[in-house]
C-alpha positions as CSV (number, residue, x, y, z in Angstrom):
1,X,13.3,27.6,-9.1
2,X,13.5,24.3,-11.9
3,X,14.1,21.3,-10.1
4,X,16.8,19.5,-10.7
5,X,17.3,16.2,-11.6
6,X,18.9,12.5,-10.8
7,X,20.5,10.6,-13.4
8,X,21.7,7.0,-12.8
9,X,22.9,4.0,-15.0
10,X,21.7,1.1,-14.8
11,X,23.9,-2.3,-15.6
12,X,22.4,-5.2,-14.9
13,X,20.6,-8.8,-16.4
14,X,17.1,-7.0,-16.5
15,X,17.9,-3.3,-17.8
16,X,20.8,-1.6,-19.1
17,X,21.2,1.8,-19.8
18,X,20.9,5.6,-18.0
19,X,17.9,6.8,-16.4
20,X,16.6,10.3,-15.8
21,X,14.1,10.9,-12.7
22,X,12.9,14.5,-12.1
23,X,13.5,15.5,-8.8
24,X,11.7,18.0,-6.6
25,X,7.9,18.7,-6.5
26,X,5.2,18.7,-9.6
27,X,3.0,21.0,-9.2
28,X,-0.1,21.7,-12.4
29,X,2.3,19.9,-14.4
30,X,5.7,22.0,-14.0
31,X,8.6,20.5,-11.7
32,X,10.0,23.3,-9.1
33,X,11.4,23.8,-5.6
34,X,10.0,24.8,-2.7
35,X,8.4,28.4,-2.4
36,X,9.5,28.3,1.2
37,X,12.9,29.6,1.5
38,X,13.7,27.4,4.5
39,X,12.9,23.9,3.2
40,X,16.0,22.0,2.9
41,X,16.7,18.8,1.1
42,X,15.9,15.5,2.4
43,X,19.2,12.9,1.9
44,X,17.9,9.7,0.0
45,X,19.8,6.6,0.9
46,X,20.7,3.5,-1.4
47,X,19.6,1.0,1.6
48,X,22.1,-2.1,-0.4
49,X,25.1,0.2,0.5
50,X,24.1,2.3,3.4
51,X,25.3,5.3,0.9
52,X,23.6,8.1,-0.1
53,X,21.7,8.4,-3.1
54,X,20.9,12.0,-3.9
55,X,19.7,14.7,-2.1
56,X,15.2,15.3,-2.7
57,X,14.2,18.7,-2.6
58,X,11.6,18.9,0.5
59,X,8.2,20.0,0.3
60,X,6.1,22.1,2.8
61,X,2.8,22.9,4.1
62,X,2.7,26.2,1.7
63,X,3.7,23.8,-1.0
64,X,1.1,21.7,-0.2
65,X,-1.4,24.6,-0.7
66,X,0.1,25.8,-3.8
67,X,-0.3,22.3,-5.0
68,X,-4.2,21.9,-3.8
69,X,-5.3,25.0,-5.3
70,X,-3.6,24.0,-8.6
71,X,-5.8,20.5,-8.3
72,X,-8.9,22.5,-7.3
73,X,-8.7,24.4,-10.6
74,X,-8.0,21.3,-12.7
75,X,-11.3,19.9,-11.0
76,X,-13.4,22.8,-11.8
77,X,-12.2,22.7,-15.4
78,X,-10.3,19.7,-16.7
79,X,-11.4,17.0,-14.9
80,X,-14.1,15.7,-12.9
81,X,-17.1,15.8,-14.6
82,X,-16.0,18.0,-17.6
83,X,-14.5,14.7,-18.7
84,X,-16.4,12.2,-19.5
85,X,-15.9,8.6,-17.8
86,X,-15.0,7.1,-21.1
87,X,-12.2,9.5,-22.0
88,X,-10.9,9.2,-18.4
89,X,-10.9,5.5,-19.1
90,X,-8.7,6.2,-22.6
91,X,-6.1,7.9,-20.5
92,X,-5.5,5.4,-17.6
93,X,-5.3,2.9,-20.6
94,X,-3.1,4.9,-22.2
95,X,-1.1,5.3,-18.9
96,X,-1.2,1.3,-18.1
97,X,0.3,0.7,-21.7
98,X,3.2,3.3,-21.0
99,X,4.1,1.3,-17.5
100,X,4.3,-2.1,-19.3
101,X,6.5,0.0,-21.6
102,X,9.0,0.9,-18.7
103,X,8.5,-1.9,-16.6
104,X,12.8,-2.3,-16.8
105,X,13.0,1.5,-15.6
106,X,10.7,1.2,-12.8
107,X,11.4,-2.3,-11.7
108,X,15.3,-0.7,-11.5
109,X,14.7,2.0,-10.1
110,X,12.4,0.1,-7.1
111,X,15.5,-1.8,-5.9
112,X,18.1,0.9,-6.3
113,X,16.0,3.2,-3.6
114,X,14.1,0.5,-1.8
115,X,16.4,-2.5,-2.0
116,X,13.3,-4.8,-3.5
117,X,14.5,-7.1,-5.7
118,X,14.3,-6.7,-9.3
119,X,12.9,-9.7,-10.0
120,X,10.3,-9.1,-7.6
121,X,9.5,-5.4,-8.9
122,X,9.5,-6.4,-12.5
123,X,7.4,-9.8,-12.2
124,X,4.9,-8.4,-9.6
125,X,5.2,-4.7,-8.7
126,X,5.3,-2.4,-11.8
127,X,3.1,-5.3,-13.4
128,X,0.6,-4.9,-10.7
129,X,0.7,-0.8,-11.0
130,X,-0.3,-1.1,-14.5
131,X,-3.3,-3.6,-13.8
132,X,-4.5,-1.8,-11.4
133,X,-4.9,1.5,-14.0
134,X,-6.0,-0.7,-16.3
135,X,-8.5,-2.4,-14.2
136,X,-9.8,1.0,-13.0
137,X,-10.2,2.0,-16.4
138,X,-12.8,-0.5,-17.3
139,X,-14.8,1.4,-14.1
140,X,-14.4,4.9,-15.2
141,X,-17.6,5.2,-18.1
142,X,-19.6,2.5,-15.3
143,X,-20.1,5.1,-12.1
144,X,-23.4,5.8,-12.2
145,X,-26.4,5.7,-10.3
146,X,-30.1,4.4,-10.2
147,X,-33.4,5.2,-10.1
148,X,-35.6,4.6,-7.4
149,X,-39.5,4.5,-7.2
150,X,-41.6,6.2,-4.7
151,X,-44.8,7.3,-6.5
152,X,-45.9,8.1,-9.6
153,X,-45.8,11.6,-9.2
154,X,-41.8,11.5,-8.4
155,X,-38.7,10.8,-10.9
156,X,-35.9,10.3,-8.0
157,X,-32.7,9.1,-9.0
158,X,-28.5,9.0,-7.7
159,X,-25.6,10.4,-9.0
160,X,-22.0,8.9,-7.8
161,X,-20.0,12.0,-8.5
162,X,-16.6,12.5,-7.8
163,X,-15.6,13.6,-4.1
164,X,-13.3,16.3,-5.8
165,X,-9.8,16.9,-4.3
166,X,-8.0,13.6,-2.8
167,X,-4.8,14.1,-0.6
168,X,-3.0,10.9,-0.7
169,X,-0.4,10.0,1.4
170,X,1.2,6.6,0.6
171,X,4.2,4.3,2.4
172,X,7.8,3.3,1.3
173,X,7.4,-0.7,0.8
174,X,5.3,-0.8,-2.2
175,X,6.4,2.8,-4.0
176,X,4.9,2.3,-6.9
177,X,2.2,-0.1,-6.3
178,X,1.1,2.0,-3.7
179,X,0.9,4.8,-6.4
180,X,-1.3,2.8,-8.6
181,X,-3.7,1.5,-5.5
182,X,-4.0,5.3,-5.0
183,X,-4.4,7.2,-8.4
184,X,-6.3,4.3,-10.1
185,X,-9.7,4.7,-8.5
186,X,-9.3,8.0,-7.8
187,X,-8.6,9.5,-11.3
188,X,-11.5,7.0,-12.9
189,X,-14.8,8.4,-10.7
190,X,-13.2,11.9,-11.3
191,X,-11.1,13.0,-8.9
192,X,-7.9,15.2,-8.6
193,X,-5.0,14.2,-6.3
194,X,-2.2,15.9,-4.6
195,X,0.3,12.8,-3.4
196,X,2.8,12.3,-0.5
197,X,5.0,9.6,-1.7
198,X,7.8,8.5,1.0
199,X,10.7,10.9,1.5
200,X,12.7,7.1,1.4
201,X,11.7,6.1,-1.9
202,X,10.6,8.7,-3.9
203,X,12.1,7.7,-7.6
204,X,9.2,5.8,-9.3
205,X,6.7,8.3,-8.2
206,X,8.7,11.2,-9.8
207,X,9.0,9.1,-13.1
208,X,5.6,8.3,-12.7
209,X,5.3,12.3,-13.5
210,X,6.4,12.1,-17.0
211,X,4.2,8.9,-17.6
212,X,1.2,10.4,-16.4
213,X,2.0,13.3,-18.6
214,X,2.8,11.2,-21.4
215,X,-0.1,9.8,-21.5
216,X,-2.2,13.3,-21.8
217,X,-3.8,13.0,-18.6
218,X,-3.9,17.1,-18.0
219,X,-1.6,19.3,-16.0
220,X,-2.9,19.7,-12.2
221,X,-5.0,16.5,-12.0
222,X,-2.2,15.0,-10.4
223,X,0.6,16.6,-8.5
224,X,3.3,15.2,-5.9
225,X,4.7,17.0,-3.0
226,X,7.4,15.2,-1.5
227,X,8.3,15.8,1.9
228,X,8.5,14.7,5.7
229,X,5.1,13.6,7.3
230,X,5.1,15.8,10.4
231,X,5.1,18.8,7.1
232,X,3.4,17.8,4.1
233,X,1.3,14.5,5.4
234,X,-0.1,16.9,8.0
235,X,-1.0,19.6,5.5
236,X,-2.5,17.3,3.5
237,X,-4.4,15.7,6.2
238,X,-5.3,19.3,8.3
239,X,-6.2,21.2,5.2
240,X,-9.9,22.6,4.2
241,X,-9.2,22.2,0.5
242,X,-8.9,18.6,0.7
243,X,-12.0,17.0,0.5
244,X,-10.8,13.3,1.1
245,X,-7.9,12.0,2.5
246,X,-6.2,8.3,2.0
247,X,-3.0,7.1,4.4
248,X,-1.5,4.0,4.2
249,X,1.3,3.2,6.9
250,X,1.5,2.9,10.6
251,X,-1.4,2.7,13.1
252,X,0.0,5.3,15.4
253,X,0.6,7.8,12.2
254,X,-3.2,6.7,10.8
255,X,-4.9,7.9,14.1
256,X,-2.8,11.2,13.6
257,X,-4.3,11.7,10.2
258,X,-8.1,10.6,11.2
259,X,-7.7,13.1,14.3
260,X,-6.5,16.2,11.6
261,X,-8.7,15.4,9.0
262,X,-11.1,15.4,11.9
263,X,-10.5,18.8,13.4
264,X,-10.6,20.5,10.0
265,X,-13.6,19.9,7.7
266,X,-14.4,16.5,8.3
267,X,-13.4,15.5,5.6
268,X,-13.2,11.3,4.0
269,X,-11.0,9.4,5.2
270,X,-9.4,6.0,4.6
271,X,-6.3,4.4,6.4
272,X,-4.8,0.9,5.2
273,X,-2.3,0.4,8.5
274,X,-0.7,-2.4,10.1
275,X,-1.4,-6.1,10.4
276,X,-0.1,-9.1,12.5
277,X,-0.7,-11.3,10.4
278,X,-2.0,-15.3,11.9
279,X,-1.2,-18.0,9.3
280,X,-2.7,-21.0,10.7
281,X,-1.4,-24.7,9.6
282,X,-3.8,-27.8,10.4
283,X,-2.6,-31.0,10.8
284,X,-4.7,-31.9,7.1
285,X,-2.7,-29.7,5.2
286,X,-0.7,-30.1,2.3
287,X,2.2,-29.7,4.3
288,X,4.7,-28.6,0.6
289,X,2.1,-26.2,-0.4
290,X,1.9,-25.0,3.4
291,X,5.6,-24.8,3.9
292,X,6.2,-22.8,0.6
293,X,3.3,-20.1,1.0
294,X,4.4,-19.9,4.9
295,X,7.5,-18.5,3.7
296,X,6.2,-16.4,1.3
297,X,3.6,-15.2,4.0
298,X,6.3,-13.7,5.9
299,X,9.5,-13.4,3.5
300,X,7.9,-11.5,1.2
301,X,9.2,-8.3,0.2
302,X,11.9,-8.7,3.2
303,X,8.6,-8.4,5.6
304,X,7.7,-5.4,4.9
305,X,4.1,-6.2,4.2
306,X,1.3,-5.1,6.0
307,X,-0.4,-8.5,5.9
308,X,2.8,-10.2,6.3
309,X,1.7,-14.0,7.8
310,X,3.9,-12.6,11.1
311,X,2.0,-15.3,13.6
312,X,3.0,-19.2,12.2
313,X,-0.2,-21.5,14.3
314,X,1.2,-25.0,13.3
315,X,-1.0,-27.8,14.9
316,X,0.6,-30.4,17.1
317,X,0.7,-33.5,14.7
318,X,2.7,-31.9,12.3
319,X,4.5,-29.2,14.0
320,X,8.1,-30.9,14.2
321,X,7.5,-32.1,10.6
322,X,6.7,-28.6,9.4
323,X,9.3,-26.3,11.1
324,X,11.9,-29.1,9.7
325,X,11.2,-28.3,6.2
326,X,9.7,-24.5,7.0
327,X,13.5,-23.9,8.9
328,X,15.3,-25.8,5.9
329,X,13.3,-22.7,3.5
330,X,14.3,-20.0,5.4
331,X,18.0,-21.3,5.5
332,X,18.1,-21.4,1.9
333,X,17.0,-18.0,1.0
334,X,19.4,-16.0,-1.0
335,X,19.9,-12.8,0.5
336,X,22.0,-9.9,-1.0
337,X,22.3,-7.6,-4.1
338,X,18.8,-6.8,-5.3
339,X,19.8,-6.8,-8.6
340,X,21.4,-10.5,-8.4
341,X,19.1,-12.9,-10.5
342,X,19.2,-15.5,-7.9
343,X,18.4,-12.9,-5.1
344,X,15.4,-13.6,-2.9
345,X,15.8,-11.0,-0.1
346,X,17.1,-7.7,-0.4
347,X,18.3,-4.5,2.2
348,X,15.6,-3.7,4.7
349,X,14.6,0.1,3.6
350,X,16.7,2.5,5.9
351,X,18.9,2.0,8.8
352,X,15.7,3.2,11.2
353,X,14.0,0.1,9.9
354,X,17.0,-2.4,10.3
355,X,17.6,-1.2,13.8
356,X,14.2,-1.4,14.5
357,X,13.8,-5.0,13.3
358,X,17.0,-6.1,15.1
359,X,15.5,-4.9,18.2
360,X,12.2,-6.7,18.3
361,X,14.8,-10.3,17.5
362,X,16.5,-9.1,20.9
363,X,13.7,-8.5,22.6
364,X,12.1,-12.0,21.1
365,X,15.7,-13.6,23.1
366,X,15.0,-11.8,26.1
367,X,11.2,-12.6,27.0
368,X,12.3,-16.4,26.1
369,X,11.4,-17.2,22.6
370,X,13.6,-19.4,20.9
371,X,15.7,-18.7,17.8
372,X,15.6,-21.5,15.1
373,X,17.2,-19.4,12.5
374,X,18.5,-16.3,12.0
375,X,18.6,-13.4,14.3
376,X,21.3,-11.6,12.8
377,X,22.8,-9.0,10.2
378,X,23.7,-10.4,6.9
379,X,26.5,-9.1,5.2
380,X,28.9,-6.3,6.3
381,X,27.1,-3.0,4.6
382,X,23.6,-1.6,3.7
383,X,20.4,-3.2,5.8
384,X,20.3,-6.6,5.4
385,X,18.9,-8.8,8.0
386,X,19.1,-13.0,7.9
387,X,15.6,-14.6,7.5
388,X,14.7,-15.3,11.2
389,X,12.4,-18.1,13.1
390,X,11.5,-18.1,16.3
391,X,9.8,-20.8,18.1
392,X,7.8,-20.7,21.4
393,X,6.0,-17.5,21.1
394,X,3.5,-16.9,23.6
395,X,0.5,-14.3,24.3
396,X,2.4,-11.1,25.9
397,X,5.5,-11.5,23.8
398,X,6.3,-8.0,21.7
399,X,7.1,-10.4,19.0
400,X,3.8,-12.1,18.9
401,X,1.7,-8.8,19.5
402,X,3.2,-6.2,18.0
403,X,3.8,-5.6,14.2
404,X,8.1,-6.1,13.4
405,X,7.8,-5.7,9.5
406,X,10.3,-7.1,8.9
407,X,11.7,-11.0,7.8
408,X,10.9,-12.4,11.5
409,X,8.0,-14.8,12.3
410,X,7.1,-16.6,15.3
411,X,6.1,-19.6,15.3
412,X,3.5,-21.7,18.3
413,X,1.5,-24.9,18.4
414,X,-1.6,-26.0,19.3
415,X,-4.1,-28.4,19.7
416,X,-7.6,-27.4,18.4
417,X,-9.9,-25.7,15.7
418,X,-11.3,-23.3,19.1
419,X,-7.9,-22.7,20.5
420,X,-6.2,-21.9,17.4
421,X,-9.1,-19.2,16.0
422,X,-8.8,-17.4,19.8
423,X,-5.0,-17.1,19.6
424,X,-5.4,-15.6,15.7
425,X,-8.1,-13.1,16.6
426,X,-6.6,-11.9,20.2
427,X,-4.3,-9.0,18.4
428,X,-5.2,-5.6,18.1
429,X,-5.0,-5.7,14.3
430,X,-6.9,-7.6,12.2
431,X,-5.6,-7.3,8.3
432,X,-5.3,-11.1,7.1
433,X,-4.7,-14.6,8.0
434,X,-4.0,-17.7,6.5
435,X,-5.6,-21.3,7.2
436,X,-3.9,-24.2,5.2
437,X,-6.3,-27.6,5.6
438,X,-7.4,-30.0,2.4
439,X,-11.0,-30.3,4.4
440,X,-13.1,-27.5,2.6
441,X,-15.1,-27.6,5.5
442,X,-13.1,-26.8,7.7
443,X,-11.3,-23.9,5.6
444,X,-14.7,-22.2,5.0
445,X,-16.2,-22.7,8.9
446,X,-12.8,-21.4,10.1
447,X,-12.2,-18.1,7.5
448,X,-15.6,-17.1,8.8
449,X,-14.6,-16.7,12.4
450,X,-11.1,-15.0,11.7
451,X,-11.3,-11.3,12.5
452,X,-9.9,-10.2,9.6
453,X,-10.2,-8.2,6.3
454,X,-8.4,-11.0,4.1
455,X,-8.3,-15.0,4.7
456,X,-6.1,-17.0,1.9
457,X,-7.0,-20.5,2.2
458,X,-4.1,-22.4,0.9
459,X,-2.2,-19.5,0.0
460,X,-0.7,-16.6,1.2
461,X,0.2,-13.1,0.0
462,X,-2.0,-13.3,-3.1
463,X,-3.3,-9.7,-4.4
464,X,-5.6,-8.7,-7.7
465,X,-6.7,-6.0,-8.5
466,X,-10.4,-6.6,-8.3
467,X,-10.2,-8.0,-5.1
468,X,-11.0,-5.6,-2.0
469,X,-7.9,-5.3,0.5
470,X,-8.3,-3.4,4.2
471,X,-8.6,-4.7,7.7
472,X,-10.4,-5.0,10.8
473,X,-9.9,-3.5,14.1
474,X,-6.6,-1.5,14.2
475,X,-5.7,-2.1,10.6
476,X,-7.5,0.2,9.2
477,X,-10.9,2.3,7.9
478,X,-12.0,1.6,4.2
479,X,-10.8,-0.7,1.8
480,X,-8.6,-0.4,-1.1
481,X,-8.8,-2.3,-4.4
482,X,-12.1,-3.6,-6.4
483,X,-15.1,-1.6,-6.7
484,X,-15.2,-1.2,-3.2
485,X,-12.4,1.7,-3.6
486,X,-14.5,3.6,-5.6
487,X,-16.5,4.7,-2.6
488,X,-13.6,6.1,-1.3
489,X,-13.7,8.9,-3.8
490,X,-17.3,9.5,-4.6
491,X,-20.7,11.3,-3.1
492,X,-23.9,10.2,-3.7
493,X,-26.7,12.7,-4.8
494,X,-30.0,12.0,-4.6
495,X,-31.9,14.1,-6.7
496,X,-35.9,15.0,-6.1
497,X,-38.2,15.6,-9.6
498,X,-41.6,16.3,-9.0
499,X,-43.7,15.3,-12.1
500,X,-47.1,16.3,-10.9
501,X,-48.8,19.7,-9.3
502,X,-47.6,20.6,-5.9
503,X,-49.2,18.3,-3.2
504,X,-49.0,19.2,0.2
505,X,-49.9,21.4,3.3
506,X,-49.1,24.8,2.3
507,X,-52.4,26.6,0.8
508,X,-52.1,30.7,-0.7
């Protein structure tokens, strides 16, 4: 059955105009419905309003294999290595140039079904997606191997060759960031992709279908099956035809897809999860700078963000100085209508999420942490939530342990270098940090001991392309991002010539 479609117009400082967004599944290039006669549609909700959106066809696990067969077949003969890394490369290009194109559309479309704002999605996320192809493009013709010497009577040499099918299951915060962090590195070495975006925010993956297709990249290489996790994200993770899977999201979800991908065919796996972030001020430290990028540690994106700087460390000769002017920040962030130009904060994504958040504030009040600011809904409808401060957090807290994501930090002092670098690394995750200080010294000694998979040294919540992004501990397996990613998606051959006659123990 065709899919149908959602059609919305936009009215605002940044984009004007109607918009058309496939809906449903895409599947070797063609948009349908489910082939199972049970699946149901999944309601999509504007999070600014608390209204629903439109109703998403759901996917299931015989979708799934519909969908992985079709990417098998466009491995074995479109892709992969029947296409040379060079003419990958063209495409991606070719793709990167079509999101710079639509940067309005998608950048409208992020803060209609995930309440981002649209400054933020058209300054830093559909900007970002396109880099990232384009980055990965300059990669594609440069996968290759080497040769390595043994004797004289050997030619042995490597191949990085692609992994072949990639199930990909990515989160609702970054939609289409996420998207690019995915497909970028994948497509370049080779591979084909079936993708789970979020059932929450499924819009610029689905227009992200007729880019991809725009761009000539050929039917089947990529195909999106949208869906709940407990259906699709399990078939993707449990199934033999996948050969690598990559999950970014939750901790307690990642160890669901390691254990699947586990019990089937052992195949790759990657998982970007959850952080608690430490962001740790010394009393050296440019306290404006340090002020500012504390806030956009934590405010970021509402707070959801993985490596959100959660954990404020302010040392004792500046801390009343800091959370004066830190306090004065939060109070003067604008929060409301994504789509208002002076609009910091947005919606959290769903009603499970703002319920969620407001219960970790109430269970900050109740172990004895302090509220500065904040700790409160904003408005009368949709899911917004006032920027919040706490004060007095203290090992054991669920606030101070345990990941909120959302615009809530908690904020302690202390006294020395030692005491401060055991309070950051004593948390189960270990995703990024922060350490403001102007003694370079001190920065570098410090970012070495931090148990963690990014330190920003007078910054915070800084991400490129060609930088590698993945955590420690309980945040994750793999890294994302640079040429680290392109692991993630390729085997290594080794391949044996023998130049000479055979030498050895076997006689006729």
């Amino acid at each position: 059955m065709a899919a149908p479609t959602f059609k919305h117009t936009f009215n605002h400082a940044g984009y004007k105009g109607e918009v058309e967004v496939p809906l449903g599944l895409w599947i070797d290039g063609k948009y349908t419905t489910s082939v199972d006669k049970n699946a149901k549609t999944i309601p999509v909700v504007n999070p600014t309003t608390g209204e629903k959106l439109l109703d998403l066809p759901e996917g299931t696990a015989a979708d799934v294999d519909i969908a992985l067969d079709a990417a098998r077949k466009a491995f074995d003969t479109k892709w992969g290595l029947n296409v040379p890394g060079f003419e990958r490369g063209k495409l991606l290009l070719k793709l990167a140039d079509l999101i710079d194109r639509d940067i309005p559309i998608l950048a409208s479309l992020e803060a209609l079904d995930n309440g981002k704002t649209y400054a933020a999605a058209s300054l830093f996320d559909a900007p970002e997606a396109a880099g990232c192809f384009r980055y990965y493009a300059g990669w594609a013709d440069k996968i290759h191997g080497k040769v390595i010497e043994t004797s004289d009577g050997k030619l042995i040499y490597t191949r990085h060759e692609p992994v072949g099918v990639a199930g990909q299951i990515i989160p609702w915060n970054f939609p289409l960031l996420m998207f690019a962090w995915k497909l970028a590195p994948a497509l370049a070495v080779g591979c084909t992709i079936v993708i789970k975006p979020s059932e929450l925010t499924p819009l610029t993956a689905l227009y992200m279908s007729k880019l991809i297709k725009e761009a000539g990249i050929p039917d089947g290489v990529v195909n999106i099956v949208n869906g709940y996790g407990q259906t699709v994200g399990n078939a993707l993770a449990s199934s033999n035809k996948v050969d690598k899977v990559a999950f970014t999201g939750s901790t307690a979800v990642g160890r669901k897809v390691l254990e699947e991908a586990a019990k089937s065919n052992l195949k790759k796996v990657t998982l970007e999860l959850g952080g608690k972030g430490a962001n740790i001020i010394f009393d050296d430290a440019n306290l404006g700078d340090a002020v500012k990028y504390a806030a956009q540690g934590i405010f970021f994106n509402h707070g959801q963000t993985c490596c959100a700087g959660s954990r404020l460390y302010v040392q004792r000769g500046i801390y009343d100085a800091f959370m004066e002017r830190f306090v004065k920040v939060a109070q003067k962030i604008k929060v409301g209508d994504p789509f208002g130009e002076d609009t910091f904060q947005g919606p959290q994504v769903s009603q499970t999420q703002y319920d969620r958040i407001m219960n970790y504030i109430e269970c900050g009040k109740s172990e004895g942490a302090q509220v500065i600011t904040g700790g409160a809904r904003s408005g009368k409808n949709g899911f917004f939530i006032e920027p919040t401060v706490f004060s007095g957090g203290k090992k054991g807290m669920k606030i101070v342990e345990e990941e909120i994501f959302g615009p809530v930090i908690v904020a302690a002092v202390f006294d020395t270098e030692d005491e401060v670098i055991k309070l950051a690394n004593d948390n189960v995750y270990g995703l990024s940090a922060g350490v403001f200080t102007q003694n370079i010294t001190k920065a570098h000694r410090v970012a070495n001991k931090l148990h963690a998979g990014t330190v920003w040294v007078n910054c915070f919540n800084e991400l490129h392309s060609q930088v590698p992004f993945g955590g420690y501990k309980s945040s994750g397996i793999g890294r994302e991002l640079g040429e680290y990613a392109l692991e993630n998606y390729t085997e290594i051959k080794a391949v044996h010539v023998r130049l000479t006659p055979y030498v050895g123990f076997v006689t006729e």
